[in-house]
C-alpha positions as CSV (number, residue, x, y, z in Angstrom):
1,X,-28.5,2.2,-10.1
2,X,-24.8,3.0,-9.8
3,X,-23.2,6.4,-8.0
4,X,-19.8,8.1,-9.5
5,X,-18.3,9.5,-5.8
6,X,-15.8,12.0,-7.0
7,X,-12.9,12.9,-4.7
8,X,-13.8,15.3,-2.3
9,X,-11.4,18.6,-1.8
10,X,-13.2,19.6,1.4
11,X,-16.3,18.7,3.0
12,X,-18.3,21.3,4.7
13,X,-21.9,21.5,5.4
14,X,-25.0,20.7,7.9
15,X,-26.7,17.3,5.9
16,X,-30.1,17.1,7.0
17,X,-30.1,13.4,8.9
18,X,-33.4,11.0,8.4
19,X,-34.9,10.4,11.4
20,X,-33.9,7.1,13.4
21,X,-35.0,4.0,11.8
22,X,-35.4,2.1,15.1
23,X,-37.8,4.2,16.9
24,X,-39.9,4.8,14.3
25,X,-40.8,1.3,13.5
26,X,-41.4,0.9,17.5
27,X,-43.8,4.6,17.7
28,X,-45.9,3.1,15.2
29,X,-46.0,-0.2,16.7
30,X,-46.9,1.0,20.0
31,X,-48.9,3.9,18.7
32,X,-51.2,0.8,17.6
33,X,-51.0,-0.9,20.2
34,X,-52.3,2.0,22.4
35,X,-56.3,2.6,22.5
36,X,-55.8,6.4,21.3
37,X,-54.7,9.3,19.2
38,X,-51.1,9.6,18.7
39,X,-49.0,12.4,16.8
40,X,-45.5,11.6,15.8
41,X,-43.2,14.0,13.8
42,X,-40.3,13.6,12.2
43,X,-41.2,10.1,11.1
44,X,-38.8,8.3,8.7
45,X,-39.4,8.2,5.5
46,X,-36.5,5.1,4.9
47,X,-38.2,1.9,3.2
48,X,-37.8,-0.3,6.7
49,X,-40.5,1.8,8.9
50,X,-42.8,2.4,5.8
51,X,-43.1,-1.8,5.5
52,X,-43.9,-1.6,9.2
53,X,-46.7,1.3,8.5
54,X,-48.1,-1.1,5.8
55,X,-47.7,-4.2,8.0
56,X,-50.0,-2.2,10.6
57,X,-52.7,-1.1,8.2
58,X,-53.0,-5.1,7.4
59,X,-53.7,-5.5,11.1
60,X,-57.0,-2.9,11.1
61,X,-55.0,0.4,12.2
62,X,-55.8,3.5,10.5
63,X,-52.4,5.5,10.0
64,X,-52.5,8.6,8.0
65,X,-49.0,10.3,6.6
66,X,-48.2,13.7,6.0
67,X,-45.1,15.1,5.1
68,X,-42.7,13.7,8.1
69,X,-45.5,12.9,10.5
70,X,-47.8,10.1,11.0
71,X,-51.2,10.4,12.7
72,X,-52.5,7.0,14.2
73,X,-55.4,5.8,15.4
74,X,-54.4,3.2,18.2
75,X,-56.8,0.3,18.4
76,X,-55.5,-1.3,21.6
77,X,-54.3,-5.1,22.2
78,X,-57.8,-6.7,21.7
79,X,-58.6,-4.3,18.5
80,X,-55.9,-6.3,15.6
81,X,-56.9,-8.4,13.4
82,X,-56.0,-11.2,11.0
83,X,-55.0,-10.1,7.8
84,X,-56.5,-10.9,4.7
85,X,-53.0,-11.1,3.0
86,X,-49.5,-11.8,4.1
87,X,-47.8,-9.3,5.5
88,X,-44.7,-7.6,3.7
89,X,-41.9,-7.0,5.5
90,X,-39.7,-6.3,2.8
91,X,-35.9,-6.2,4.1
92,X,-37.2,-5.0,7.4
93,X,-35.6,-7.8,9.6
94,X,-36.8,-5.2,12.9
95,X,-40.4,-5.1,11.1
96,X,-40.5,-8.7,11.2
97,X,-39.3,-9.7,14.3
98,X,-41.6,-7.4,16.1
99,X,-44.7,-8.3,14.5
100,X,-44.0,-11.6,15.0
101,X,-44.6,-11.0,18.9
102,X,-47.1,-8.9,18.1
103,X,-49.0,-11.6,16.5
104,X,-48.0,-14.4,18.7
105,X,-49.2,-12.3,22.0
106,X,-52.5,-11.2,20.3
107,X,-53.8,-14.4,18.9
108,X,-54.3,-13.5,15.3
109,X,-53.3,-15.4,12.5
110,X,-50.8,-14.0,9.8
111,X,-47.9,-15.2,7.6
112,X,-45.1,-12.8,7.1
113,X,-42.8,-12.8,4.1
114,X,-39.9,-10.7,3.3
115,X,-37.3,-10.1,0.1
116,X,-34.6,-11.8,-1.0
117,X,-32.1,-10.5,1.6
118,X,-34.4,-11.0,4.7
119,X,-36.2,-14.5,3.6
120,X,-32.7,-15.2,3.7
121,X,-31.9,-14.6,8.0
122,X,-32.3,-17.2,10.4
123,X,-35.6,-16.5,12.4
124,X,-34.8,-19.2,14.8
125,X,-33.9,-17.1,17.6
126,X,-37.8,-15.4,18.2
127,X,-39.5,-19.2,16.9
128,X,-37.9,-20.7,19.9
129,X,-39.0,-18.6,22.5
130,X,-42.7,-17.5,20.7
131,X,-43.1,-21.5,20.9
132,X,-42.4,-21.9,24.6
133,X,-45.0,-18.9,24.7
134,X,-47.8,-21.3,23.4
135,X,-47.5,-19.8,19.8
136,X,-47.4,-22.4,16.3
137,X,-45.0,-21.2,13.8
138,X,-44.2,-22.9,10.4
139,X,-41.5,-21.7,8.7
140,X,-39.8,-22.6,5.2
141,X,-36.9,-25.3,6.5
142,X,-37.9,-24.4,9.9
143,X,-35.7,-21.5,10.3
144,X,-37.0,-19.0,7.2
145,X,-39.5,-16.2,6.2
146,X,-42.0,-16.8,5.5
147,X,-43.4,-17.7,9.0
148,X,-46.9,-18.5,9.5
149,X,-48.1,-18.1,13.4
150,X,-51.2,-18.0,15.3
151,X,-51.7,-19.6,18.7
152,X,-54.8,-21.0,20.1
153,X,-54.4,-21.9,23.3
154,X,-54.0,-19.0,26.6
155,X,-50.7,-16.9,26.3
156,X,-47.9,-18.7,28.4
157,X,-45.8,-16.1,29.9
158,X,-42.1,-16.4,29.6
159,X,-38.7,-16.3,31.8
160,X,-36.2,-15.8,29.4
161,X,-32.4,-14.9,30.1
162,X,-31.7,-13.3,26.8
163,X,-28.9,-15.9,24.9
164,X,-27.3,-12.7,22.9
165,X,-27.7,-9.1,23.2
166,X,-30.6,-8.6,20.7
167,X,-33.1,-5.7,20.9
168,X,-35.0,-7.1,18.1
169,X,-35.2,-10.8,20.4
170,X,-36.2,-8.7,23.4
171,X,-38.4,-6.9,21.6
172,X,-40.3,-9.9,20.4
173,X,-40.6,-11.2,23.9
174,X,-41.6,-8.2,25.8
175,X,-43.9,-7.4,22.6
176,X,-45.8,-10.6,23.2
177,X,-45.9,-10.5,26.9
178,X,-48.1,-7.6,26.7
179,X,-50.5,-9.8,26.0
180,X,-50.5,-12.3,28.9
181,X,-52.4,-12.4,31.7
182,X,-49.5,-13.5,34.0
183,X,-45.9,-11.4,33.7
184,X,-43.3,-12.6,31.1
185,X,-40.0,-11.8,32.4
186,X,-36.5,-10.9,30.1
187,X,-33.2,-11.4,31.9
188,X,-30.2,-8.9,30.1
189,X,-26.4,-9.9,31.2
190,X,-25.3,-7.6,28.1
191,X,-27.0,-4.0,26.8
192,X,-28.6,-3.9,23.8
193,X,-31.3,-0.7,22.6
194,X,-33.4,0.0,25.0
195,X,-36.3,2.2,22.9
196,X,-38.6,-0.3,23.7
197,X,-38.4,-0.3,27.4
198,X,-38.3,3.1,27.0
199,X,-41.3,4.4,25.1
200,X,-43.4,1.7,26.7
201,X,-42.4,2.3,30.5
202,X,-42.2,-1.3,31.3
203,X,-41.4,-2.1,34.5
204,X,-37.4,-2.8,35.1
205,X,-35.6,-3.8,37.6
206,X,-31.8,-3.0,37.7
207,X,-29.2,-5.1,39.4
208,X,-25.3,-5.0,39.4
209,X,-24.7,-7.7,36.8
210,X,-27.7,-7.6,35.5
211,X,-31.4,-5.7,33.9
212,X,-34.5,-7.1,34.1
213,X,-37.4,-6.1,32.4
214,X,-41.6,-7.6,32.6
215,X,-44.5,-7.3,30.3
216,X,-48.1,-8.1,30.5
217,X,-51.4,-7.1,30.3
218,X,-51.0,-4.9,33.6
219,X,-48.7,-2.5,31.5
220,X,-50.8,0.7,30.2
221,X,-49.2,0.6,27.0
222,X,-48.9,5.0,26.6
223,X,-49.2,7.1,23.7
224,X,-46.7,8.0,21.1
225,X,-46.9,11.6,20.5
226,X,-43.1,13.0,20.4
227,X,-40.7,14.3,17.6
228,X,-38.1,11.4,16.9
229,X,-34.4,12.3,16.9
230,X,-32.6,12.2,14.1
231,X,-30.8,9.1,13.4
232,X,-27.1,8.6,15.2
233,X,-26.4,5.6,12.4
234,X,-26.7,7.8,10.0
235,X,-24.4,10.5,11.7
236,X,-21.7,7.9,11.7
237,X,-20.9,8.6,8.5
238,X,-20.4,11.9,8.3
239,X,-18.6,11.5,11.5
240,X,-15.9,9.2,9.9
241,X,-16.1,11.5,6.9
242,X,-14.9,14.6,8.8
243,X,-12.4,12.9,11.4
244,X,-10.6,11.1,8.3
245,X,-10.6,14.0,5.3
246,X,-7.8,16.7,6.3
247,X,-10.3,19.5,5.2
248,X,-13.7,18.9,7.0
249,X,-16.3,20.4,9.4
250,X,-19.3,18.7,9.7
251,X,-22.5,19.7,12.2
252,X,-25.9,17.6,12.6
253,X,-28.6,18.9,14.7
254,X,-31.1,17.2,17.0
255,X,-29.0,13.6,16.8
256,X,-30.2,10.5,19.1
257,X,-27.3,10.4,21.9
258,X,-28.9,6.6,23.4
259,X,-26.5,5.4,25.3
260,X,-27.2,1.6,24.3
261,X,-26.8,3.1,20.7
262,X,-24.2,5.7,20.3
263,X,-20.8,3.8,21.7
264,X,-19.2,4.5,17.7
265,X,-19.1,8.3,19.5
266,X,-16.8,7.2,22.7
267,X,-14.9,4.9,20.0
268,X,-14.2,7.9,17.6
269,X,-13.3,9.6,20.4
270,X,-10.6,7.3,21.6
271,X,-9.4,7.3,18.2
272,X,-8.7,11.4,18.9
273,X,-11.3,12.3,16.6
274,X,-12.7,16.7,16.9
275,X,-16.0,15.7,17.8
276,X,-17.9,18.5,20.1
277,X,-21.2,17.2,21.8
278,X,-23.5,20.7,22.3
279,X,-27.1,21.3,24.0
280,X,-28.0,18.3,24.9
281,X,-31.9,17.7,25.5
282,X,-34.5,15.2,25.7
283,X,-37.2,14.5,22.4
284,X,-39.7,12.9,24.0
285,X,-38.0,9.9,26.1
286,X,-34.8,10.2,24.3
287,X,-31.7,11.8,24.9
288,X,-30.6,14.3,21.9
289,X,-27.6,16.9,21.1
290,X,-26.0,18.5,18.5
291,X,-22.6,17.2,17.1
292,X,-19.7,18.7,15.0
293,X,-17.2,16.7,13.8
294,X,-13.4,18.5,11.8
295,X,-10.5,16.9,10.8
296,X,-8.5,14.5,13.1
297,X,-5.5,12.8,13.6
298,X,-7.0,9.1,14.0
299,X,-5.5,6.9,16.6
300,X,-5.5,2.7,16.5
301,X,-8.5,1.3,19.1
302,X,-10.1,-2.0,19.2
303,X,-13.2,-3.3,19.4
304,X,-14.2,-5.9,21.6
305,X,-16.9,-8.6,21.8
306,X,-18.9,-6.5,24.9
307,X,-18.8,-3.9,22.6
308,X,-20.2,-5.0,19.6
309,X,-23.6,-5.2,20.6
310,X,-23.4,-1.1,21.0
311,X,-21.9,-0.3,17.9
312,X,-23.0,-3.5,15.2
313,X,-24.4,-0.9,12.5
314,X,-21.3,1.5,13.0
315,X,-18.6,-1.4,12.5
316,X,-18.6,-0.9,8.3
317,X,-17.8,2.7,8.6
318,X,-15.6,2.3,11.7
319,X,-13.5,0.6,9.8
320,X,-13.1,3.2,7.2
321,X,-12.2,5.2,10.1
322,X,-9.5,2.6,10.8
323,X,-8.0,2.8,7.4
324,X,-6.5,6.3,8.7
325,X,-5.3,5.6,12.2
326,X,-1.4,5.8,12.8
327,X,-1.5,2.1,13.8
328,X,-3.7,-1.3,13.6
329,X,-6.7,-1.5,15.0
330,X,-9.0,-4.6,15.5
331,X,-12.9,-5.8,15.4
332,X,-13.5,-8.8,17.5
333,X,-16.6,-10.5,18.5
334,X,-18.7,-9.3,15.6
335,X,-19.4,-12.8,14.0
336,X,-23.5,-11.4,14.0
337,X,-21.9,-9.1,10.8
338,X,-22.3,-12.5,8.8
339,X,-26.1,-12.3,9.3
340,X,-27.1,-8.9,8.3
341,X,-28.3,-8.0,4.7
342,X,-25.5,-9.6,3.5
343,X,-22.3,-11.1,4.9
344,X,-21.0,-7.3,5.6
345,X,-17.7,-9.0,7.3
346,X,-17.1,-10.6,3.6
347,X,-18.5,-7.3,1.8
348,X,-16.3,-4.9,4.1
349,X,-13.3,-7.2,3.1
350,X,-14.0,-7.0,-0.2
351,X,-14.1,-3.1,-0.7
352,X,-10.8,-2.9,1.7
353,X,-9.3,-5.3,-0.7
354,X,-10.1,-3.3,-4.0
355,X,-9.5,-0.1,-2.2
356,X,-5.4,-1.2,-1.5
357,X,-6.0,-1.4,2.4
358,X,-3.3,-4.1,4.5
359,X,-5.8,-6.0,6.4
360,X,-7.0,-9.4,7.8
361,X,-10.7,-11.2,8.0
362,X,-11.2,-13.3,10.5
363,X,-14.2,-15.3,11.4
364,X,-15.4,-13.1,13.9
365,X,-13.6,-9.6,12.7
366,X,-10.9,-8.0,11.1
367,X,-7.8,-6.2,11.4
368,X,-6.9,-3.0,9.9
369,X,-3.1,-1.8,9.2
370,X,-4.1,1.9,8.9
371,X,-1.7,4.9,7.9
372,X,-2.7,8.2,7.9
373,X,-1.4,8.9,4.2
374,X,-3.4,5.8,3.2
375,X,-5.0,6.9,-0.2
376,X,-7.5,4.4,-1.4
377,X,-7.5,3.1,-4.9
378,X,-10.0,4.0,-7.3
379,X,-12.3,1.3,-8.0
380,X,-16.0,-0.5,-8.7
381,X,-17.0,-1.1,-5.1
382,X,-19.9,-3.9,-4.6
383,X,-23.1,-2.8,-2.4
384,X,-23.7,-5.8,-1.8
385,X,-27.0,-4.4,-1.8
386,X,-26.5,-3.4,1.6
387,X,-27.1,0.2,2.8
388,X,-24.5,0.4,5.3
389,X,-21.6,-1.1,2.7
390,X,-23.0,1.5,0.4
391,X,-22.1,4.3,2.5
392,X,-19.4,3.1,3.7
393,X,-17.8,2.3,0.4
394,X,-18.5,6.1,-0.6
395,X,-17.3,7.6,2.2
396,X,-14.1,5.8,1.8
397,X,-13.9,7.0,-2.0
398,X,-14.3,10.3,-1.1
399,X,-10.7,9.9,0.2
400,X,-9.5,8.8,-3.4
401,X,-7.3,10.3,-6.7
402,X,-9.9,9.1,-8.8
403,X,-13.5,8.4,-9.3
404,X,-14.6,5.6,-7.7
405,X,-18.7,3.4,-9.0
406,X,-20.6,2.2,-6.1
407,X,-22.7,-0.6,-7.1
408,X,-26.3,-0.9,-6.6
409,X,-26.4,2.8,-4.8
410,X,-30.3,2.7,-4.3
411,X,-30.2,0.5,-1.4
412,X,-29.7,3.4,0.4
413,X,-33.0,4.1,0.6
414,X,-33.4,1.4,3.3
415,X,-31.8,3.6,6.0
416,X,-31.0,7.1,4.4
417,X,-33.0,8.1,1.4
418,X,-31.3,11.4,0.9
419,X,-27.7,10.0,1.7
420,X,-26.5,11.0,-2.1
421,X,-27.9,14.4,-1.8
422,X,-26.0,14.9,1.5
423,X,-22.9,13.8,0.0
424,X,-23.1,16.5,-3.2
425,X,-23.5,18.8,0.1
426,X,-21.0,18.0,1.9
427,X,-18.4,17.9,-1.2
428,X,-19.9,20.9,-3.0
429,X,-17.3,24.1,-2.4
């Protein structure tokens, strides 16, 4: 499916956000992984967390959906079982990552597969350390979904400075190390998400230089019964949307305000974007607040490598924020862009190239020439069939003379089902 994004005169509305994609792939995780009842509203509906829901069935979980909620019955650590098909992470590369400690610290026996896009991501970084942990993993040229693991021998526990600041790797670890007998330890030099330590209480120790967190059996893994926040990712967009169009006020309720997730706010803000941060609140062990955005006069700012890790799923759409700076502005350090969905480095350049934008790809980054009369070309803009080009391609079009196609729209769905519907919002005064 291809979108027409028309030119947008003003943009004015409140779109209705999805709820975050990472914490609802952990709440039903650990919801299954408690021995209980848990509750949890405002439950993505994206295609990422729904993989994990079917994922979890496979393993002997009963999970019931209605409307935005999910009601599941938590079978404890010793209560999963070996599937009696592969499990199907679709493009889920969170879904997959985490399961695969799940299943290396239980014991079962499952092979995980994936799509195109995902069978196509290195999985070396969790087969290394699930190894070390006593756990046998085949995978297609050693590195690729799908990966078959079980382990039978005891759970060894781990001490494992973290090589890259990766919440899906520490995920993995700590994920497993519930299951040990003995604590697995993971060392973090640089932040990455912390929902996981979060909404399982782990244990954490925090030193100047340093955080380190332990798993093991010992942990009383808690219910998950809270309302999620609605999704900051998402908000990014309409957050670029407003600072950059010279006739916009955007407001989102209820958005996730993580500090280990939200550092595309402080960069917008650098930038001298009209962002106002209101009632900020707490949704279960989550920071929330509402955020309106109007139109800015952008500024040029760089991004770093210590501040990628904060910011990774922002970078598309921060650079369409760049476009429209008085000034050039630079992304370092972001080399991890080359292993998402797709190359999103390549696919960003891409859509600044069609679009007219003075710019320069580097291995790890780019650098953006921006002007704030910069008026994009119309044009055919490649998804790459990745969600985040997607939306960031449209957002840039709604900037435009003329209408603009964005290939392969649907993909979307993987992060923000209702993102076209938000958009004829937003643009329709």
């Amino acid at each position: 499916m291809d979108k027409e994004v028309q030119p947008a005169s003003v943009l004015r509305g409140s779109p209705s956000l999805p709820a975050d994609k990472s914490i609802s792939h952990r709440s039903v995780i650990f919801a299954s992984l408690h021995q209980g009842h848990s509750t949890i509203t405002n439950f993505s509906t994206a295609a990422d967390p729904h993989s994990t829901i079917c994922c979890m069935r496979s393993l002997g979980v009963n999970i019931q959906e209605k409307d935005h909620s999910i009601k599941v019955e938590g079978v404890g650590r010793d209560g999963l079982k070996s599937p009696d098909e592969d499990l199907d992470c679709g493009n889920s590369g969170t879904t997959m990552r985490l399961l695969s400690g799940i299943i290396a610290g239980a014991g079962t026996t499952a092979q995980l597969i994936g799509d195109k896009s995902l069978s196509s991501r290195t999985m070396q970084r969790i087969i290394d350390p699930l190894t070390d942990m006593g756990a046998q993993i085949d995978a297609r040229d050693g590195d690729f979904a799908p990966l078959h693991i079980q382990r039978n021998g005891k759970l060894q526990p781990l001490h494992f400075p973290l090589p890259i600041p990766s919440a899906q790797l520490k995920s993995c670890v700590l994920l497993a190390g519930l299951f040990g007998d003995d604590p697995t330890t993971v060392i973090e030099t640089l932040p990455s998400r912390d929902h996981t330590e979060r909404l399982l209480q782990l244990d954490i120790q925090e030193q100047k230089d340093k955080k380190i967190i332990h798993s093991s059996r010992a942990d009383n893994i808690p219910a998950q019964s809270y309302r999620i926040p609605n999704d900051f990712s998402a908000a990014s967009f309409w957050l670029v949307a407003g600072a950059v169009h010279p006739e916009a006020k955007i407001s989102m309720k209820a958005v996730g305000m993580n500090p280990t997730r939200n550092a595309a706010l402080e960069i917008l803000k650098n930038m001298n974007a009209e962002i106002t941060v209101s009632d900020r609140r707490k949704e279960g062990a989550e920071p929330v607040a509402d955020i309106t955005v109007s139109s800015s006069q952008l500024q040029p700012v760089d991004i770093t490598k210590e501040m990628v890790p904060n910011c990774i799923d922002e970078i598309p759409i921060l650079a369409v924020a760049m476009l429209f700076a008085d000034g050039t502005s630079k992304i370092t350090g972001a080399e991890e862009l080359r292993h998402k969905e797709t190359d999103r480095l390549a696919a960003l350049s891409d859509i600044l190239k069609k679009a007219g934008a003075s710019f320069m790809e580097f291995e790890d980054g780019i650098e953006i020439h921006g002007n704030p009369d910069f008026t994009p070309q119309q044009g055919s803009f490649s998804s790459e069939h990745d969600h985040r080009i997607a939306m960031s391609a449209a957002v840039l079009s709604l900037m435009g003379e003329q209408p603009s196609q964005i290939s392969n729209a649907a993909c979307t769905d993987i992060s923000y089902p209702n993102f076209w519907d938000d958009l004829q919002l937003l643009t329709n005064w």
